[in-house]
PDB file of the backbone (N, CA, C, O) and the ligand in Angstrom, with CONECT records:
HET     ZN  A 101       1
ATOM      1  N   UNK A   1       8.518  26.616   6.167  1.00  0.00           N
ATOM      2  CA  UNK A   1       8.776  25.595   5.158  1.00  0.00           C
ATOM      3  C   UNK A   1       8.670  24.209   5.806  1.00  0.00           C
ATOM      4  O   UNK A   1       9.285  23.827   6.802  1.00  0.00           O
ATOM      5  N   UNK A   2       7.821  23.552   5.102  1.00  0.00           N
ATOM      6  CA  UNK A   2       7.788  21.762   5.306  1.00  0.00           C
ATOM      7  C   UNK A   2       9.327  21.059   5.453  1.00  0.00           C
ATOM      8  O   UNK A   2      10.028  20.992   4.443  1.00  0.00           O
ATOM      9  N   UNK A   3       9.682  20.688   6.374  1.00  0.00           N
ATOM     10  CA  UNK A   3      10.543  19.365   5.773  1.00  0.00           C
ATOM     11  C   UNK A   3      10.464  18.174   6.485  1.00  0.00           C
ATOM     12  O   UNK A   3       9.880  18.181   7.569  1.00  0.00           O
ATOM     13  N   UNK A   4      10.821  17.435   6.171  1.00  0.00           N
ATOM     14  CA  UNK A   4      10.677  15.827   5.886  1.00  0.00           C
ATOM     15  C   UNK A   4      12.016  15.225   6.028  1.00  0.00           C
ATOM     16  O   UNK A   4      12.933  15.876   5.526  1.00  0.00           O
ATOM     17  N   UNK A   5      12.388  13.832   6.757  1.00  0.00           N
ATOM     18  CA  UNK A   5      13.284  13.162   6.998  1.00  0.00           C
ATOM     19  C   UNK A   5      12.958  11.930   6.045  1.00  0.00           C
ATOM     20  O   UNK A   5      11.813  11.754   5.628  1.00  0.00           O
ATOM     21  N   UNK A   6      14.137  10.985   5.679  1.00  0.00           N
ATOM     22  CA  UNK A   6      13.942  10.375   4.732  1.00  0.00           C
ATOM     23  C   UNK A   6      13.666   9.223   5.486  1.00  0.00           C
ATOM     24  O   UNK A   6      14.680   8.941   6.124  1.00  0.00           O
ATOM     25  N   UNK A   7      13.006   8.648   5.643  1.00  0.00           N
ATOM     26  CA  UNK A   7      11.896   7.592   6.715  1.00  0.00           C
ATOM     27  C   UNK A   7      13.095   6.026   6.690  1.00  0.00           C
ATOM     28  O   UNK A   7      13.084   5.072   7.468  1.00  0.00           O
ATOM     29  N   UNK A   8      14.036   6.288   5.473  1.00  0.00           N
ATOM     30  CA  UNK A   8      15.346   4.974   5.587  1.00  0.00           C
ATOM     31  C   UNK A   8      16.520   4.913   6.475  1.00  0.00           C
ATOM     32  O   UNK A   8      17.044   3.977   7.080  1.00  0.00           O
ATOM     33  N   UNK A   9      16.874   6.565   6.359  1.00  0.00           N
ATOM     34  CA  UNK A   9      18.405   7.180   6.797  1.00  0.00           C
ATOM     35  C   UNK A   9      18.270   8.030   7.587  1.00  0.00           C
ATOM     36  O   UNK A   9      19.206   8.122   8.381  1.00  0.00           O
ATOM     37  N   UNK A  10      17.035   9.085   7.776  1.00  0.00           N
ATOM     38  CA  UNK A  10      16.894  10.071   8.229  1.00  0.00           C
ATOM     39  C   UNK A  10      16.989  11.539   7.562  1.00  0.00           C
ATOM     40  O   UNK A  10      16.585  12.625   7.974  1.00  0.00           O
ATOM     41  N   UNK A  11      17.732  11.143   6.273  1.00  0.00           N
ATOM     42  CA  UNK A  11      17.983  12.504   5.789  1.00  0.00           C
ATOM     43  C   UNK A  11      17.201  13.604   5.603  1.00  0.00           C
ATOM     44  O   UNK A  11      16.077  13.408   5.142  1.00  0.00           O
ATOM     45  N   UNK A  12      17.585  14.867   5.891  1.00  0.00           N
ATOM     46  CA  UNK A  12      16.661  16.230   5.936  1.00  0.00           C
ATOM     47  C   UNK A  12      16.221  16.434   4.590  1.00  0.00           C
ATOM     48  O   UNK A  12      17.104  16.557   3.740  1.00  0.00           O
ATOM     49  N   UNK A  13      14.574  16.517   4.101  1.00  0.00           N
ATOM     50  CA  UNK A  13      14.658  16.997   3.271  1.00  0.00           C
ATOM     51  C   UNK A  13      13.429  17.877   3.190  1.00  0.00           C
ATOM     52  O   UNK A  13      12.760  18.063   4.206  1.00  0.00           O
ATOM     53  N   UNK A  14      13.024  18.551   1.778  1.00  0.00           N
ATOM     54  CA  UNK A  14      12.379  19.617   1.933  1.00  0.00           C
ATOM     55  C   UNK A  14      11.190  19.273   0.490  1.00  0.00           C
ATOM     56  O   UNK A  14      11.241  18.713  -0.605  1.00  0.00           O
ATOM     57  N   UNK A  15      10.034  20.114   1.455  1.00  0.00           N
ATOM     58  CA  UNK A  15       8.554  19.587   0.780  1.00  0.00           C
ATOM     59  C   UNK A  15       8.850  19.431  -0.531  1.00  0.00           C
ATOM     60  O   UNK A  15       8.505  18.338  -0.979  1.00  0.00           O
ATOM     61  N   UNK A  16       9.417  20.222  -1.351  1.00  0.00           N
ATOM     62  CA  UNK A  16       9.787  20.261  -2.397  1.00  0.00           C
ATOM     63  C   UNK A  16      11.156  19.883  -3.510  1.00  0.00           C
ATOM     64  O   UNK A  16      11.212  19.844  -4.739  1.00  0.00           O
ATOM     65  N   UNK A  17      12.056  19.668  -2.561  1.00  0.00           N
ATOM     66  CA  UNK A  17      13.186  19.297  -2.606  1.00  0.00           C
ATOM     67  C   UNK A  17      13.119  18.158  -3.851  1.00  0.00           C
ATOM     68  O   UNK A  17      12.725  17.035  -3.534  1.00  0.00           O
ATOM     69  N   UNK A  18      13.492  18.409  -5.259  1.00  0.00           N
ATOM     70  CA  UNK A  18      13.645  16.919  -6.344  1.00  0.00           C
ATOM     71  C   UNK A  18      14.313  15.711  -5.576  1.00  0.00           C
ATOM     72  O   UNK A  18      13.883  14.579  -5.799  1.00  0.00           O
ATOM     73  N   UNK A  19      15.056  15.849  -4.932  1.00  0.00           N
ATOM     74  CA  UNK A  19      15.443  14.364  -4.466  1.00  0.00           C
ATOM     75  C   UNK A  19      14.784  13.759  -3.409  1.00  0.00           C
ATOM     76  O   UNK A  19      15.224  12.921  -2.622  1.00  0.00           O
ATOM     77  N   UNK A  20      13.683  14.268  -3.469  1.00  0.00           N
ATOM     78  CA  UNK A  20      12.571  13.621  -2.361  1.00  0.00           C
ATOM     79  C   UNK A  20      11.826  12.714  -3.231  1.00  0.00           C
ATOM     80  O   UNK A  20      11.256  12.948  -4.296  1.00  0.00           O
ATOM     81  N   UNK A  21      11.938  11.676  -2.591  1.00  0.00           N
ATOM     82  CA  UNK A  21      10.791  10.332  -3.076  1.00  0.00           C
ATOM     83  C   UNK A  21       9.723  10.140  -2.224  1.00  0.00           C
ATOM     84  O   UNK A  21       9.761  10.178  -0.994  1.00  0.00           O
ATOM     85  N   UNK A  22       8.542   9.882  -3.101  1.00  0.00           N
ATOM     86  CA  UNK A  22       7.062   9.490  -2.063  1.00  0.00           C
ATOM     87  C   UNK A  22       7.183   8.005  -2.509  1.00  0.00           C
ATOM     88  O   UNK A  22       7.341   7.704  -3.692  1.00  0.00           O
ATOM     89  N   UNK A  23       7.086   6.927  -1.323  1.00  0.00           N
ATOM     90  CA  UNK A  23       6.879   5.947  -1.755  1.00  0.00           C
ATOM     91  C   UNK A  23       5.091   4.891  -0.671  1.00  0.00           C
ATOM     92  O   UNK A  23       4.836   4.511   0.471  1.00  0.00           O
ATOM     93  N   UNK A  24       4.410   4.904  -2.044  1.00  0.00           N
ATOM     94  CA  UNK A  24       2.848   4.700  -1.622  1.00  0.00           C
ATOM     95  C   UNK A  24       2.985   2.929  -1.787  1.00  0.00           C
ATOM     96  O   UNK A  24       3.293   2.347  -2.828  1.00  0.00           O
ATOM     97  N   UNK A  25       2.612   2.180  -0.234  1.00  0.00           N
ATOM     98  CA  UNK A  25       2.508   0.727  -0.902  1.00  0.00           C
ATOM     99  C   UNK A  25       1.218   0.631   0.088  1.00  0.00           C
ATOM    100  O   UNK A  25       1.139   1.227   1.162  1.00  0.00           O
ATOM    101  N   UNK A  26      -0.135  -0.529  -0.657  1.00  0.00           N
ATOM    102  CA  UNK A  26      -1.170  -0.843   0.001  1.00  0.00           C
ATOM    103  C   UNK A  26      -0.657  -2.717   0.038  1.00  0.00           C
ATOM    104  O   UNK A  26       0.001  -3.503  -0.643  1.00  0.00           O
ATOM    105  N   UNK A  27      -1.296  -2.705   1.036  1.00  0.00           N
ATOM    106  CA  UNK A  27      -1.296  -4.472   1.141  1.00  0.00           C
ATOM    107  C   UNK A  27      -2.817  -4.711   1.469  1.00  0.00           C
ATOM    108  O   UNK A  27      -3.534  -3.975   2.147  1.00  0.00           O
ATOM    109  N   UNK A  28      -3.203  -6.029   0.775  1.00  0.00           N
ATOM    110  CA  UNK A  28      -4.610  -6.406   1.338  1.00  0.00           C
ATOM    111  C   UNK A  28      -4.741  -8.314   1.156  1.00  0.00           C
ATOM    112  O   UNK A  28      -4.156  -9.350   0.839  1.00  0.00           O
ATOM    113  N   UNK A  29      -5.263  -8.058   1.359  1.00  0.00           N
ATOM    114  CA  UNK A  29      -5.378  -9.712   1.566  1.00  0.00           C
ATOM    115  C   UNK A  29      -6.383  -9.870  -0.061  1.00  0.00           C
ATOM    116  O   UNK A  29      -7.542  -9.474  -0.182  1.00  0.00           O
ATOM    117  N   UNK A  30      -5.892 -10.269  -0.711  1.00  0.00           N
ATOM    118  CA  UNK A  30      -6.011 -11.545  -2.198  1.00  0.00           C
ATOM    119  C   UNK A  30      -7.557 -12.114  -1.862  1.00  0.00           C
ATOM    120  O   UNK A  30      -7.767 -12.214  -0.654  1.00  0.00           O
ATOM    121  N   UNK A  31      -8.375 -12.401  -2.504  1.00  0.00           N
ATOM    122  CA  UNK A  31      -9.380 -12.927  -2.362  1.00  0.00           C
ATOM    123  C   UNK A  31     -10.208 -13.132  -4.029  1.00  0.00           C
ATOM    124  O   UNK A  31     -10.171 -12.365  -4.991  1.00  0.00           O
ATOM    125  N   UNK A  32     -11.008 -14.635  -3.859  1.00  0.00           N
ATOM    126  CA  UNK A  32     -11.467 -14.506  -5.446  1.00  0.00           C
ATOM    127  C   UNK A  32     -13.320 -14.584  -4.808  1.00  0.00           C
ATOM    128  O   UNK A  32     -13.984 -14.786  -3.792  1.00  0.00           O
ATOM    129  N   UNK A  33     -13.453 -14.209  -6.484  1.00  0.00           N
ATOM    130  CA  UNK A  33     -15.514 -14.104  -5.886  1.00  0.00           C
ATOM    131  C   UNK A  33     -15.751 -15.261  -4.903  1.00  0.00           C
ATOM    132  O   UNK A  33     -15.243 -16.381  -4.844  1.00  0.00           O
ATOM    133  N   UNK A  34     -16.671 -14.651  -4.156  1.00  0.00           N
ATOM    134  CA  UNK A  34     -17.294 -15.215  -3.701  1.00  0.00           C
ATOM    135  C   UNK A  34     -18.529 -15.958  -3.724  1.00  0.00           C
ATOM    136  O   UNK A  34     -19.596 -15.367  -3.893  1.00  0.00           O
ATOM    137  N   UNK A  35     -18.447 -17.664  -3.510  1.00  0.00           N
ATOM    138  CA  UNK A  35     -19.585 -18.222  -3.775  1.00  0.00           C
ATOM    139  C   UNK A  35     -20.342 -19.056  -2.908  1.00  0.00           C
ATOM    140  O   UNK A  35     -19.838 -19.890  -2.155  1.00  0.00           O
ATOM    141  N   UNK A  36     -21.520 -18.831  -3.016  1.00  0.00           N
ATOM    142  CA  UNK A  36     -22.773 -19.408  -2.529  1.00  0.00           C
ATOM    143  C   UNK A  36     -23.460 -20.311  -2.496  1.00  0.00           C
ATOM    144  O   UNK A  36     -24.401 -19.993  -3.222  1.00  0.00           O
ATOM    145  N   UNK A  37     -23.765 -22.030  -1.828  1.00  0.00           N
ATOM    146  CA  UNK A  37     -24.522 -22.297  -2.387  1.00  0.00           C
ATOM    147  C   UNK A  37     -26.024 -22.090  -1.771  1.00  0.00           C
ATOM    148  O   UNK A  37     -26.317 -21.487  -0.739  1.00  0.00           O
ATOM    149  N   UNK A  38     -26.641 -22.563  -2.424  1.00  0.00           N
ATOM    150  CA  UNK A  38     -28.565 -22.366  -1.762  1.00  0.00           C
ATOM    151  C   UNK A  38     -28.607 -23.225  -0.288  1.00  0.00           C
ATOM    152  O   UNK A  38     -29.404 -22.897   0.591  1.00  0.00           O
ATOM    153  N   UNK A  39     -27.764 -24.236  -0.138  1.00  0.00           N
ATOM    154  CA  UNK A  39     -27.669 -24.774   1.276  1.00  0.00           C
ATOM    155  C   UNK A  39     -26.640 -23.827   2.320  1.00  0.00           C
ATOM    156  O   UNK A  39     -26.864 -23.755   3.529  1.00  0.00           O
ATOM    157  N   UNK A  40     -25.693 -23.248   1.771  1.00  0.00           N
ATOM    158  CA  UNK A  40     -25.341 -22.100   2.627  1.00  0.00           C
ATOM    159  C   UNK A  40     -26.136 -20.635   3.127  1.00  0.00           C
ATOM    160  O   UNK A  40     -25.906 -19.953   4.126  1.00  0.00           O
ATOM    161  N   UNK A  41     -27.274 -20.407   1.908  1.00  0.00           N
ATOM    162  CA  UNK A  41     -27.811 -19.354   2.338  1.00  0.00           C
ATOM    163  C   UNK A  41     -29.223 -19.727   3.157  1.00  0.00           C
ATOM    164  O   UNK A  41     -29.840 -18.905   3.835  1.00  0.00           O
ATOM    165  N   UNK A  42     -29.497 -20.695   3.024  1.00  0.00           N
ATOM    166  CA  UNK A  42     -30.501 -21.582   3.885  1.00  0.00           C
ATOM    167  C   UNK A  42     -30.507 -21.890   5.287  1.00  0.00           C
ATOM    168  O   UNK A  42     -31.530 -21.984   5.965  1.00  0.00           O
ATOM    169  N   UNK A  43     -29.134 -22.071   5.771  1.00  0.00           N
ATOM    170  CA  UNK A  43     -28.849 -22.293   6.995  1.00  0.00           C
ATOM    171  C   UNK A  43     -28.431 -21.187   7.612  1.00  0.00           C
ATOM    172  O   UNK A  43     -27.835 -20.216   7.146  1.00  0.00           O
ATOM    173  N   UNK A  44     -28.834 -21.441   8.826  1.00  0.00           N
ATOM    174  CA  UNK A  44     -29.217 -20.756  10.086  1.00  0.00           C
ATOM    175  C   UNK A  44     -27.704 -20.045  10.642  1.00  0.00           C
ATOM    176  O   UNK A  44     -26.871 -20.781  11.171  1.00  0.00           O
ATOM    177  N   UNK A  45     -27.424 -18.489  10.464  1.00  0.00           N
ATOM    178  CA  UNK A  45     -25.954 -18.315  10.500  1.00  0.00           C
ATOM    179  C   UNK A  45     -25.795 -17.159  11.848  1.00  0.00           C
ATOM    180  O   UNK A  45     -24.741 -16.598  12.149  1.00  0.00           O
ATOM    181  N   UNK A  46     -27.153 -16.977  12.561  1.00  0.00           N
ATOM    182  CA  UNK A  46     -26.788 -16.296  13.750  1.00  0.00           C
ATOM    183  C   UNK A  46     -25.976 -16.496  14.377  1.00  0.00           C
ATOM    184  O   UNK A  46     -25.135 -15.604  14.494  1.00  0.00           O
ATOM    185  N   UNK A  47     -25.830 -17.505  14.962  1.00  0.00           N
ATOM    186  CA  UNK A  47     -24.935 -18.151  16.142  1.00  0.00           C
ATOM    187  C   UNK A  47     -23.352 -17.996  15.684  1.00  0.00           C
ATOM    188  O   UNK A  47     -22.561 -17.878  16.619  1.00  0.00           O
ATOM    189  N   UNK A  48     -22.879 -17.987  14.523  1.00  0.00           N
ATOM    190  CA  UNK A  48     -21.542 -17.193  13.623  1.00  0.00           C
ATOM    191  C   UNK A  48     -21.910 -16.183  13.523  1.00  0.00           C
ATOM    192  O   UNK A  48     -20.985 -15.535  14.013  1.00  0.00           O
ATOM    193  N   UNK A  49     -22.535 -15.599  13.270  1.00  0.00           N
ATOM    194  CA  UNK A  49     -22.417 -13.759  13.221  1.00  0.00           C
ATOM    195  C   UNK A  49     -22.554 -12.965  14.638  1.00  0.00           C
ATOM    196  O   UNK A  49     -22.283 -11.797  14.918  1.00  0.00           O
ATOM    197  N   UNK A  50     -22.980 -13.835  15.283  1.00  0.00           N
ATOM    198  CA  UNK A  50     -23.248 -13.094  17.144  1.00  0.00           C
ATOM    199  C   UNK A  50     -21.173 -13.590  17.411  1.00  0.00           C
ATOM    200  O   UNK A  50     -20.339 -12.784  17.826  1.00  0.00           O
ATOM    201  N   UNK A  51     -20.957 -14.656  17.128  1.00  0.00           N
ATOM    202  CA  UNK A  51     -19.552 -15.144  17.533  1.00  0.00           C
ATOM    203  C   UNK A  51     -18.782 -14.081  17.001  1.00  0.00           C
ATOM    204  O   UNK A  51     -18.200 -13.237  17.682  1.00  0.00           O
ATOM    205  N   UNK A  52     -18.792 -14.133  15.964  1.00  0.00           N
ATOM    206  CA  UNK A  52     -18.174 -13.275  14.915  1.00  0.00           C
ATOM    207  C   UNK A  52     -17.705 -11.481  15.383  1.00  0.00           C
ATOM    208  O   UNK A  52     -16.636 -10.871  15.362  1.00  0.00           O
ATOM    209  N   UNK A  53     -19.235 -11.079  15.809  1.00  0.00           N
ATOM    210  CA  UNK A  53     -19.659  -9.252  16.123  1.00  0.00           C
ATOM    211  C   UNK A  53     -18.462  -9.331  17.723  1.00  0.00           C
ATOM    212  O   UNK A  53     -17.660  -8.462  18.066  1.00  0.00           O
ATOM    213  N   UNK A  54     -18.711 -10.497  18.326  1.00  0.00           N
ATOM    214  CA  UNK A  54     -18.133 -10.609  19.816  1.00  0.00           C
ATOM    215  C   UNK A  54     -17.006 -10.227  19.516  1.00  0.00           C
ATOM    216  O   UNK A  54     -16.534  -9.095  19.625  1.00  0.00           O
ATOM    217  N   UNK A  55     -16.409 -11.421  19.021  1.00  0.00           N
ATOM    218  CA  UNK A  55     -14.658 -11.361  18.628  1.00  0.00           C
ATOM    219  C   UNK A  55     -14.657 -10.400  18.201  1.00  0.00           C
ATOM    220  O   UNK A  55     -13.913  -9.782  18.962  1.00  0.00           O
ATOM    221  N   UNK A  56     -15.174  -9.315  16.995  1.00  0.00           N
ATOM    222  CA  UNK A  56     -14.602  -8.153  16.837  1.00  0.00           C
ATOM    223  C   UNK A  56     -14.578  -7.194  17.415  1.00  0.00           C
ATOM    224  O   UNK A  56     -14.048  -6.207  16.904  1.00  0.00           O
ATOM    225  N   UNK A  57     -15.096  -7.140  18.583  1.00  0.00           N
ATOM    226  CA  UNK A  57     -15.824  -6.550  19.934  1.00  0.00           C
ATOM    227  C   UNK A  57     -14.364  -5.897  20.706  1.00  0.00           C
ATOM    228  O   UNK A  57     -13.992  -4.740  20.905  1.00  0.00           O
ATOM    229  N   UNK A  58     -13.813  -7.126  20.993  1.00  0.00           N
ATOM    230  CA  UNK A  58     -13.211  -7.238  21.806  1.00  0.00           C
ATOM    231  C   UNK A  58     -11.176  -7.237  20.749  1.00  0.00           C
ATOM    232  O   UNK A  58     -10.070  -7.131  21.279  1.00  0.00           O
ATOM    233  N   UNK A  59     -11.379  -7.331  19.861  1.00  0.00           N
ATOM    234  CA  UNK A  59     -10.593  -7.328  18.991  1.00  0.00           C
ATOM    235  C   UNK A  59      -9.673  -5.929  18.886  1.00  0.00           C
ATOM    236  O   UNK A  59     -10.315  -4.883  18.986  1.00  0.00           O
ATOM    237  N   UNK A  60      -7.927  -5.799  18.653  1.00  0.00           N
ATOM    238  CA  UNK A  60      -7.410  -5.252  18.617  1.00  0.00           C
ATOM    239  C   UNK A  60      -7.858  -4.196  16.977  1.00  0.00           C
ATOM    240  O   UNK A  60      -7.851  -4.813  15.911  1.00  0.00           O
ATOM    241  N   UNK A  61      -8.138  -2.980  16.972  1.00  0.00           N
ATOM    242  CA  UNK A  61      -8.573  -2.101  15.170  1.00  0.00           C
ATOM    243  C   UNK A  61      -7.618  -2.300  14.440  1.00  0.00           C
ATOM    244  O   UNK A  61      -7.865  -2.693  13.299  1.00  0.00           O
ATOM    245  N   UNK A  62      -6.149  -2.086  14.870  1.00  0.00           N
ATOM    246  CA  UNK A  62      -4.899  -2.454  14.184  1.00  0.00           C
ATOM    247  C   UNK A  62      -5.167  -3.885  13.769  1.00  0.00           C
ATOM    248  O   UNK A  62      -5.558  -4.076  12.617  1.00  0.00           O
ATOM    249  N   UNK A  63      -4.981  -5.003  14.661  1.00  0.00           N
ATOM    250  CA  UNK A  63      -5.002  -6.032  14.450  1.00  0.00           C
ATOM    251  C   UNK A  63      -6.011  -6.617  12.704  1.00  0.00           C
ATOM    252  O   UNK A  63      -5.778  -7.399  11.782  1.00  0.00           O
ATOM    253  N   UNK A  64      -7.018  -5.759  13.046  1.00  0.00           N
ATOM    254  CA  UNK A  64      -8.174  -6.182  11.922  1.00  0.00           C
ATOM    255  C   UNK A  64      -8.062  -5.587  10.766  1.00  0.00           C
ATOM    256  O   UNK A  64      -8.593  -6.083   9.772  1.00  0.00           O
ATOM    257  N   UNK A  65      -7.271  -4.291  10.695  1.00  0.00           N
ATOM    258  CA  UNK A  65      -7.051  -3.633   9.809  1.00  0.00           C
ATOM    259  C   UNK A  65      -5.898  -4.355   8.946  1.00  0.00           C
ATOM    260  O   UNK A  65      -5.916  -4.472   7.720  1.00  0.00           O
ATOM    261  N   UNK A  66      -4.930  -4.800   9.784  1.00  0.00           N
ATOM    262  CA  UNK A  66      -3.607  -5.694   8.845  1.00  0.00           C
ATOM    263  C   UNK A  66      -4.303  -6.929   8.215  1.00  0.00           C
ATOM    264  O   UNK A  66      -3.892  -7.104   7.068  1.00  0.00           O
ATOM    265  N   UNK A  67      -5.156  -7.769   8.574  1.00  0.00           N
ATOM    266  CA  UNK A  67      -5.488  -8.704   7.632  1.00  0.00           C
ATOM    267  C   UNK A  67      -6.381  -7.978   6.798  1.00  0.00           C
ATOM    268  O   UNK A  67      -7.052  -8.784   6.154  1.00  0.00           O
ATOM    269  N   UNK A  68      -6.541  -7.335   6.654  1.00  0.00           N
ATOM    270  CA  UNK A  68      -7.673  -7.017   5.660  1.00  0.00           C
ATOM    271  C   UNK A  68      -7.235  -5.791   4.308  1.00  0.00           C
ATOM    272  O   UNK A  68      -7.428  -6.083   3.128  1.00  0.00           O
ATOM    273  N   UNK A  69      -6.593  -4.332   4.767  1.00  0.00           N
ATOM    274  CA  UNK A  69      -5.817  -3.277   4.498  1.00  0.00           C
ATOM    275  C   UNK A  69      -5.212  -2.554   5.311  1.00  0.00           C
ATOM    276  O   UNK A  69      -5.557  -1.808   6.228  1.00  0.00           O
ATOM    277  N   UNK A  70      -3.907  -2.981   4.695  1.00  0.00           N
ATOM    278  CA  UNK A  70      -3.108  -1.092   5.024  1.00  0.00           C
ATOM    279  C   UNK A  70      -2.348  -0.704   4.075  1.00  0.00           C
ATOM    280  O   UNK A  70      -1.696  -1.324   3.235  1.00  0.00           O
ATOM    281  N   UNK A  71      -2.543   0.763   4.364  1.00  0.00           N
ATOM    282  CA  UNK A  71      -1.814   1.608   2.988  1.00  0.00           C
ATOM    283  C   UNK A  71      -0.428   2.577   3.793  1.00  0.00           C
ATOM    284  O   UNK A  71      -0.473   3.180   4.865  1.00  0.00           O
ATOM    285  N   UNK A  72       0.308   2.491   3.183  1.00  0.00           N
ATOM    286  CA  UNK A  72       1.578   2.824   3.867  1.00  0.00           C
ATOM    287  C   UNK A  72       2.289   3.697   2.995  1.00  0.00           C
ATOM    288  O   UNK A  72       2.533   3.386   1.829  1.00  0.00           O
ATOM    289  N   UNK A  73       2.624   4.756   3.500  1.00  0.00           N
ATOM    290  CA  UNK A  73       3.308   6.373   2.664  1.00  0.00           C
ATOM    291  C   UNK A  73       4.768   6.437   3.326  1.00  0.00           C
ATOM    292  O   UNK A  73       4.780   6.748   4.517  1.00  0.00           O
ATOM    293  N   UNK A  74       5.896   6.204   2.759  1.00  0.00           N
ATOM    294  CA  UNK A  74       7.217   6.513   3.272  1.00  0.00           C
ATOM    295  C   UNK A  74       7.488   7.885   2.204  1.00  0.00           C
ATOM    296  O   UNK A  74       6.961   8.122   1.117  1.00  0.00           O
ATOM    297  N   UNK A  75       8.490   8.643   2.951  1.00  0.00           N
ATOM    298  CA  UNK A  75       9.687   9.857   2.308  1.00  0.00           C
ATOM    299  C   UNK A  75      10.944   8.985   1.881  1.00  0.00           C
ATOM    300  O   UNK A  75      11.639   8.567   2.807  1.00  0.00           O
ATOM    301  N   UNK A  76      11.228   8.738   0.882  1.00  0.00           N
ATOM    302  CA  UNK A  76      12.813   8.610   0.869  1.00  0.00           C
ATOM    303  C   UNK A  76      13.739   9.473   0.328  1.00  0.00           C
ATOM    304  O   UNK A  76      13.451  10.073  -0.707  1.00  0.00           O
ATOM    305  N   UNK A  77      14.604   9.602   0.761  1.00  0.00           N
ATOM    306  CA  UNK A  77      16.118  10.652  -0.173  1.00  0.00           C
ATOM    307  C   UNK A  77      16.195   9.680  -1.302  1.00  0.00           C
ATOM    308  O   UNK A  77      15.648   8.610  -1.569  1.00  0.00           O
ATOM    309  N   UNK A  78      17.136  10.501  -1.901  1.00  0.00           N
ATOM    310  CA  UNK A  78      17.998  10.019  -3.903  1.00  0.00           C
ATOM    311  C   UNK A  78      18.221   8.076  -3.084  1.00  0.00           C
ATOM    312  O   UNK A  78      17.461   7.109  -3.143  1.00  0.00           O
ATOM    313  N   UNK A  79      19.435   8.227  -2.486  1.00  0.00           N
ATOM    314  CA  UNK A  79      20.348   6.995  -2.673  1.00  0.00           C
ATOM    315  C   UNK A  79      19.013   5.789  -1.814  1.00  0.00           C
ATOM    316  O   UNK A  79      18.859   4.608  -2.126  1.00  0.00           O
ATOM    317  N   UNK A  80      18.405   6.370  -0.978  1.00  0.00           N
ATOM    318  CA  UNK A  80      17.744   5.081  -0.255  1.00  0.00           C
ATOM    319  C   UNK A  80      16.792   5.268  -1.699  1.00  0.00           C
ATOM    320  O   UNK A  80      17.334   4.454  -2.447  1.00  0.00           O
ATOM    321  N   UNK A  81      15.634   5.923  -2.506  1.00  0.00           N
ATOM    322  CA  UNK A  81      14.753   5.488  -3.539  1.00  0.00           C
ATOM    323  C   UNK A  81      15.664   4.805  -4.080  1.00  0.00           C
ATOM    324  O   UNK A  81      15.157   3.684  -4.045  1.00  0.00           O
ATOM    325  N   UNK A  82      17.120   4.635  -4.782  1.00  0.00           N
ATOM    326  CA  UNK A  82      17.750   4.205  -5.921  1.00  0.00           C
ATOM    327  C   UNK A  82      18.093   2.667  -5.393  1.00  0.00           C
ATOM    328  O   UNK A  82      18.245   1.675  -6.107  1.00  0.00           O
ATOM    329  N   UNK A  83      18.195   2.765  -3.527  1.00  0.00           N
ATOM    330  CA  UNK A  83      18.360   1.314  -3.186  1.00  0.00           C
ATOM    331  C   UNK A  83      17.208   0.258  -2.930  1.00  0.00           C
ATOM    332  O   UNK A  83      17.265  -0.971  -2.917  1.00  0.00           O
ATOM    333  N   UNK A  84      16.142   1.126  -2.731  1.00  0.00           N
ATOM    334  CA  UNK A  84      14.765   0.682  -3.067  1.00  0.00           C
ATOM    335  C   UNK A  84      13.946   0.012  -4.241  1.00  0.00           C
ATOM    336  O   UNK A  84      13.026  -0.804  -4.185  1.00  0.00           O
ATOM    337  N   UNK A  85      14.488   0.535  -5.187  1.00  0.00           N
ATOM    338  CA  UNK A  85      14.331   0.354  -6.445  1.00  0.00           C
ATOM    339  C   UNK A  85      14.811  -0.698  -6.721  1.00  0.00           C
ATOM    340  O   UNK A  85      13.971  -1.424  -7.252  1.00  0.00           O
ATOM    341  N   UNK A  86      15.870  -1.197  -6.610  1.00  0.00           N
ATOM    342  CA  UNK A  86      16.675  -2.149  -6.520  1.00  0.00           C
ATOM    343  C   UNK A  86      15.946  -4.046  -6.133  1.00  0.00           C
ATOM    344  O   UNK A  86      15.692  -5.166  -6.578  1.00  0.00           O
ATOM    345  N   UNK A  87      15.944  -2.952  -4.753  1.00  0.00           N
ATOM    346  CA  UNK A  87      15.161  -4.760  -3.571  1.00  0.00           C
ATOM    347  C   UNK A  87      14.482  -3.934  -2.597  1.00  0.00           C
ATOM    348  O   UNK A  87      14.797  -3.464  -1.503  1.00  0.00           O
ATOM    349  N   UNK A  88      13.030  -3.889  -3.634  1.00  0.00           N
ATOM    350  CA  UNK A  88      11.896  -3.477  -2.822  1.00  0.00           C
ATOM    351  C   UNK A  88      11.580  -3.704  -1.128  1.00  0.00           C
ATOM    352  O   UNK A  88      11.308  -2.970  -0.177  1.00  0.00           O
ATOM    353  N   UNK A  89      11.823  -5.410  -1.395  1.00  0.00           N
ATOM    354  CA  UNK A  89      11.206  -5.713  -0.033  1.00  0.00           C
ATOM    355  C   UNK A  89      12.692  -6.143   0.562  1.00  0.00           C
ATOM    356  O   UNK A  89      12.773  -7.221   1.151  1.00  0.00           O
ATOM    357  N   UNK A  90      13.691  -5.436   0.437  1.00  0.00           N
ATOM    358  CA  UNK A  90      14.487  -5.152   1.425  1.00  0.00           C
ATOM    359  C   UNK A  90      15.272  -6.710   1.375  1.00  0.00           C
ATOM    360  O   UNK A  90      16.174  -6.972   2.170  1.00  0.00           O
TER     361      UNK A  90
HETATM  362 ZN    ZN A 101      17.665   8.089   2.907  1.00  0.00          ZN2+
END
């Protein structure tokens, strides 16, 4: 049998157990369309995209992954979901 600790308190619980909470949160970074003008796509953008490929080269995956996405899965028991519920961000 699966079980699972409640990722707030620790509490033991079980794959199936009703007072088990899944709690799913994604974060990403906000962004609106993107726009172009004909003098941006005109100019010469190697010398930023060679800079660019470097830095990510050498760049922490975690690091690049938090500005951009992460999706995050906690277990909680009854009383931590009910205090959750409450004040999400704690
Ligand atoms: Zn708990």
């Amino acid at each position: 049998m699966i079980r699972f600790a409640c990722d707030k308190c620790g509490a033991s619980l079980g794959a199936n157990d009703s007072g088990r909470f899944i709690i799913k949160i994604e974060a990403y970074a906000a962004s609106g369309p993107l726009v172009f003008s004909s003098e941006d796509i005109e100019q010469d953008r190697s010398h930023e995209l060679s800079s660019l490929i470097e830095e990510l080269s050498t760049a922490n995956p975690d690091d690049i992954e938090d500005q951009t996405y992460r999706n995050l899965r906690f277990d909680l028991c009854g009383p931590c979901h009910k205090k959750f519920l409450i004040q999400p961000l704690g």
